[in-house]
C-alpha positions in Angstrom: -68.7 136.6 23.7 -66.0 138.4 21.7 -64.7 138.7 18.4 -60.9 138.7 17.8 -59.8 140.4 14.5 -56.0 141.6 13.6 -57.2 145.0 15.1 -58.3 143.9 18.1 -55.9 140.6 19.4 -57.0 138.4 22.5 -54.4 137.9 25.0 -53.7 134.5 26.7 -54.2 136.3 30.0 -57.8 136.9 29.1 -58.4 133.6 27.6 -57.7 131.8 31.0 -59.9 134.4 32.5 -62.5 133.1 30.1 -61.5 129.3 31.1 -61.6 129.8 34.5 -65.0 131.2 34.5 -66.7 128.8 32.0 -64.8 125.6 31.8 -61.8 125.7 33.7 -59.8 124.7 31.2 -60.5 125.7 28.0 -62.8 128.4 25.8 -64.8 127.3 22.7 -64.0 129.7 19.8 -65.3 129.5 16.4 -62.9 130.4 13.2 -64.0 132.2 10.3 -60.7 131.0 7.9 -62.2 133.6 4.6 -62.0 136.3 6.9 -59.7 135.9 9.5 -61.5 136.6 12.8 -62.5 134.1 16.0 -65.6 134.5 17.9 -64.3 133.2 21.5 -66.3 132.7 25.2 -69.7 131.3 24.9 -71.0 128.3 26.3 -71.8 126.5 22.9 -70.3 126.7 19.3 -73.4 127.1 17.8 -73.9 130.7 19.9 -70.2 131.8 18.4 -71.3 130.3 14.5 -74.3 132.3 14.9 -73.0 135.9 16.0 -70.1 135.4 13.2 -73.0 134.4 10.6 -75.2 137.7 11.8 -72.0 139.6 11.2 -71.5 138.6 7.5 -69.6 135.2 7.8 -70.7 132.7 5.4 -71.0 129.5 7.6 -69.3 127.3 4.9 -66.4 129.5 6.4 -66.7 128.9 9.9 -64.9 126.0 12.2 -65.2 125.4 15.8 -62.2 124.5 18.3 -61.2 124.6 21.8 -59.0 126.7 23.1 -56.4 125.2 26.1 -54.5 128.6 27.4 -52.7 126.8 29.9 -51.7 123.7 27.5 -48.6 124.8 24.5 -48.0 124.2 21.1 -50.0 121.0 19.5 -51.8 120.9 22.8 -53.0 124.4 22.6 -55.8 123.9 19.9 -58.2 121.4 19.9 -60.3 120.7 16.8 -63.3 119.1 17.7 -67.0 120.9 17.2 -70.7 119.8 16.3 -70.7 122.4 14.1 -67.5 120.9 12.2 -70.0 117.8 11.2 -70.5 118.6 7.7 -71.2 115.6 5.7 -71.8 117.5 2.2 -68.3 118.7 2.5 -66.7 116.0 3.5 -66.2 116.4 7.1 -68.2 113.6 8.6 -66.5 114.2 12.2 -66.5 116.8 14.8 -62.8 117.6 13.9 -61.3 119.2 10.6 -60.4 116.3 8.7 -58.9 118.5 5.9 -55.4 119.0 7.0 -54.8 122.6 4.9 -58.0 123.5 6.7 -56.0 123.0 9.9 -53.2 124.5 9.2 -55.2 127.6 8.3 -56.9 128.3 11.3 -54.1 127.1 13.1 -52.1 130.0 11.4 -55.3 132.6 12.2 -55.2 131.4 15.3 -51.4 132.0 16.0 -52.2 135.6 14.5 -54.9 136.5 16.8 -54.1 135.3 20.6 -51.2 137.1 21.8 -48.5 135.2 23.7 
């Protein structure tokens, strides 16, 4: 597993090397959208939630997506997680229902994987 922070970027390059050797296609990542960093490569969600959570996330923070390096734009990012089923707040899927939630961890995401 790694964590991605504006100091320390994830290329696309290693993203596919993470999808080729876990999934083939794609790498689970987890968004913390308060503080602006992505746990990426592990084989659950739950494994990324809980390293952000031991690093000081607060999991009412945290979403988890898929990751599609080959795949552009829309098709890129996929939101869709068993950690994103949160019936107390309203998310009573495995996607992000809220659509400014989205749009923020789209735009962290955007930030944080170089292209």
């Amino acid at each position: 597993m790694r964590i991605a922070d504006p100091q320390t970027q994830i290329h696309l390059d290693e993203l596919r090397e993470m999808a080729a050797a876990m999934f083939g296609d794609m790498v689970k990542a987890v968004v913390d959208i308060e503080r602006e960093i992505m746990a990426v490569d592990a084989e659950l969600h739950a494994d990324e939630e809980a390293l952000l959570i031991e690093r000081g996330s607060d999991p009412y923070d945290l979403w988890g997506i898929n990751l599609y390096p080959e795949m552009k734009d829309a098709d890129f990012l996929e939101f869709s997680s068993m950690i994103n089923l949160r019936p107390s707040r309203g998310n009573r899927s495995r996607g992000v229902e809220n659509p400014a939630t989205r749009d923020r961890i789209r735009n962290i995401v955007n930030r944080l994987v170089i292209r």
